[in-house]
C-alpha positions as CSV (number, residue, x, y, z in Angstrom):
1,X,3.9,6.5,6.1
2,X,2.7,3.2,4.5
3,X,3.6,1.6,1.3
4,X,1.3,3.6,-0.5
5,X,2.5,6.5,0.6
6,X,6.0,5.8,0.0
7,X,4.6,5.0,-3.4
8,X,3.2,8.2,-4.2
9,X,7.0,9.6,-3.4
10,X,8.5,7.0,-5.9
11,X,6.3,7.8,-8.5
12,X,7.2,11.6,-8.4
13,X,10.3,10.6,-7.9
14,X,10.5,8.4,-11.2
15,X,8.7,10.8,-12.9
16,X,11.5,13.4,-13.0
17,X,13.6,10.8,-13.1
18,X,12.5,9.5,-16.6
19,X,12.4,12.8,-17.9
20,X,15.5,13.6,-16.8
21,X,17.2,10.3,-18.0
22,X,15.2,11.4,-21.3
23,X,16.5,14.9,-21.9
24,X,20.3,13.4,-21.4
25,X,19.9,10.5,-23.6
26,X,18.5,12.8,-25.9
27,X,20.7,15.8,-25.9
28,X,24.0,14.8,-24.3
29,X,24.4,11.3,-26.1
30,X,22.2,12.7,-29.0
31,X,20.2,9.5,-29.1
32,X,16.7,11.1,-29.8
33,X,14.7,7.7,-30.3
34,X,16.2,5.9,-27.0
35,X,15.7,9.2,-25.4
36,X,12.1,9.9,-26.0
37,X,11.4,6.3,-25.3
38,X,11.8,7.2,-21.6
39,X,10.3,10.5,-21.9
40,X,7.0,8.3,-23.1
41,X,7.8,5.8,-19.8
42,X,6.3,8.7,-17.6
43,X,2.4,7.5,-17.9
44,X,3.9,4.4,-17.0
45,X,4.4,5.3,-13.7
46,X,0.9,6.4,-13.7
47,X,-0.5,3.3,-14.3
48,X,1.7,1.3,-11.8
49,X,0.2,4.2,-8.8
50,X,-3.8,3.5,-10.1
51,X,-3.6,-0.5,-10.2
52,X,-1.7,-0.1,-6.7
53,X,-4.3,1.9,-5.3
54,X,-7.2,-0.1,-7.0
55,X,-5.9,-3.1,-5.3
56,X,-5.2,-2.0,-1.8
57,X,-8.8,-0.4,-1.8
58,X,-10.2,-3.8,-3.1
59,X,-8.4,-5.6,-0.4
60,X,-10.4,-3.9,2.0
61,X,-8.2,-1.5,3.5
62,X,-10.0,1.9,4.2
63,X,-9.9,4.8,1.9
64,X,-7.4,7.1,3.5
65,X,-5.5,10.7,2.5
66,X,-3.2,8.5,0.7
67,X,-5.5,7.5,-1.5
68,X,-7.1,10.5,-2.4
69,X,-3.6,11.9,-2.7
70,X,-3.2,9.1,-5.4
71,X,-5.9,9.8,-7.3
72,X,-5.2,14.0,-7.2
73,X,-1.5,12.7,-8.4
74,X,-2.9,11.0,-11.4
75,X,-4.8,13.7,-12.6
76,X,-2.5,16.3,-12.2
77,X,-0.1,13.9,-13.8
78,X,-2.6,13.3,-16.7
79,X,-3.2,17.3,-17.2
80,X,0.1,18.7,-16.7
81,X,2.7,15.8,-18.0
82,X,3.3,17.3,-21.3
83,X,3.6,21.0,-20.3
84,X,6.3,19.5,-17.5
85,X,7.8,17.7,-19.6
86,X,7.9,20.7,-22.5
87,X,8.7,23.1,-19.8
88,X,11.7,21.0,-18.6
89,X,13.0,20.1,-22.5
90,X,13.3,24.4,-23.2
91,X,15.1,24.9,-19.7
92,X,17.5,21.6,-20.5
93,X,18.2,22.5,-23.8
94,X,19.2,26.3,-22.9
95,X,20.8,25.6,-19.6
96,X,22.4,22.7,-20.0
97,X,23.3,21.8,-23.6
98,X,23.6,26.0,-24.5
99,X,21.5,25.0,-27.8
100,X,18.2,26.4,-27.3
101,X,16.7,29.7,-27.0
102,X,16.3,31.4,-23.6
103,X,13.0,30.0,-21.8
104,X,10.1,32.7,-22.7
105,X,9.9,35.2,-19.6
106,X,5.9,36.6,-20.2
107,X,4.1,39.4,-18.7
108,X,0.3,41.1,-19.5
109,X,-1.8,39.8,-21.3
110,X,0.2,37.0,-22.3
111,X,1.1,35.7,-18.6
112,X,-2.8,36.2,-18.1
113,X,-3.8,34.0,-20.9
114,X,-1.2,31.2,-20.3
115,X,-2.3,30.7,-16.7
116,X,-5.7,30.9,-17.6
117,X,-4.6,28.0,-19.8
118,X,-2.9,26.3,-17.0
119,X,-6.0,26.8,-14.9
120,X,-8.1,25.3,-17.7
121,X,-5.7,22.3,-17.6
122,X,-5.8,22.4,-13.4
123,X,-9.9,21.6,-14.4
124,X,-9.6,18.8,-16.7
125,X,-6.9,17.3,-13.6
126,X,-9.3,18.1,-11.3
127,X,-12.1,16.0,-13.4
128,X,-10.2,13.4,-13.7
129,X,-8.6,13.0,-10.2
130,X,-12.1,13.9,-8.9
131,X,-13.9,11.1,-10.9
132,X,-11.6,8.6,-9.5
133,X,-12.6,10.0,-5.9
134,X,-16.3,9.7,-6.8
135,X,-16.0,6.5,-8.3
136,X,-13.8,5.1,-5.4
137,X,-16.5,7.0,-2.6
138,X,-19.7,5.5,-5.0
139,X,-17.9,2.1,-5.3
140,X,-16.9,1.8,-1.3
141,X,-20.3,2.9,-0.1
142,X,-19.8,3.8,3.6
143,X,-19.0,6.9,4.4
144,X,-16.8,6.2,7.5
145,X,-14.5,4.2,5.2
146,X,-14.6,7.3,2.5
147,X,-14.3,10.5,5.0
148,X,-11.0,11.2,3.7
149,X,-11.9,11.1,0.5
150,X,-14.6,13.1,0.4
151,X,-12.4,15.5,2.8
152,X,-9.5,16.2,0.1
153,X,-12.5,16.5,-3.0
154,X,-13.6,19.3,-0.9
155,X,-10.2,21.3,-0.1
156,X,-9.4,20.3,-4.0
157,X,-12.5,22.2,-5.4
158,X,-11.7,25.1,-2.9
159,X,-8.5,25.1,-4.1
160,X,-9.8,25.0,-7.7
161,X,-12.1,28.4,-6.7
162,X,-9.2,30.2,-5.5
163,X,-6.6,29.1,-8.7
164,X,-9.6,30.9,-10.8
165,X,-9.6,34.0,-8.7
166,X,-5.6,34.0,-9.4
167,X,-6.1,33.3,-13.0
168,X,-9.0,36.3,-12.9
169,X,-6.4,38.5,-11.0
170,X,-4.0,38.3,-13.8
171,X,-6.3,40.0,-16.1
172,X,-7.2,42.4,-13.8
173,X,-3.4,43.0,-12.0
174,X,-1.1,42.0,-15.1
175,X,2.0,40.9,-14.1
176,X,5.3,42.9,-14.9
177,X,8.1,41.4,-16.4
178,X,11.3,42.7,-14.6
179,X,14.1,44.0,-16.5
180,X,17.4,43.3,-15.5
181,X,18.7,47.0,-14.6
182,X,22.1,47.7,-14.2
183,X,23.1,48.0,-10.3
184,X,24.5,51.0,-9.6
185,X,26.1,50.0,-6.3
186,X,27.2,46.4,-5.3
């Protein structure tokens, strides 16, 4: 794996990392300012991954998986950083610190509509991640240098086709929550 590569890693690997750093500054050592300073580092990391990538592809080197990985990254990153960051604040708070209420368990209807929600939010990353690719495919102008580009734009927009079906199937199939029965044996 190249440096980019390893890059991409990093910057997932920071991303949690702030939040996490965040949510324990912010509920263990009860220092709310200090800890949504880091929470608000995340698009940070962002950044850092887009001028990287800008850079390398200026310098002439040819537009690989890596950097159409980078650009999907972004805008997932973009789409779904608040919602990952909200989703892991309610788990923290009622796991870890015993203050919050219980992390919302939906079924029906409501499941349906929250990941059609998520699938509306899996579009807008897809826009954005996917302008980047066309910008970086228009920009680069030879399609030998762009293949993998244009390869992961393609499995990205089948993958966005198939998300919907699952977001349609929820309507159709609702999901059931599960009830914790009693076990009768064991």
């Amino acid at each position: 794996m190249n440096f980019l590569g390893w890059l991409i890693v990093a910057s997932e690997v920071g991303f949690w990392v702030f939040i996490l750093t965040g949510l324990i500054i912010r509920y263990i050592f009860k220092r709310k300012k200090l800890g949504l300073f880091f929470l608000a580092l995340t698009p940070l990391i962002d950044l850092i991954l887009l001028i990287t990538t800008s850079v390398d592809l200026y310098r002439g080197a040819e537009a690989g998986t890596v950097h159409a990985i980078a650009a999907v990254y972004i805008g997932v990153s973009v789409a779904f950083g608040k919602s990952m960051i909200e989703w892991a604040d309610v788990r923290f708070k009622y796991y870890i610190t015993k203050e919050g209420p219980a992390p919302e368990k939906l079924g029906g209807l409501p499941y349906a509509r929250q990941y059609f929600k998520s699938w509306i939010r899996h579009v807008f990353a897809y826009l954005m991640g996917a302008g980047f690719l066309a910008a970086l495919i228009f920009l680069i102008n030879d399609q030998e240098r762009t293949e993998a580009l244009d390869g992961v734009l393609k499995l990205w927009t089948l993958v966005l086709g198939l998300d919907f079906l699952i977001a349609l199937s929820h309507f159709i199939f609702p999901k059931k929550i599960k009830e914790n029965k009693p076990r009768l044996f064991g």
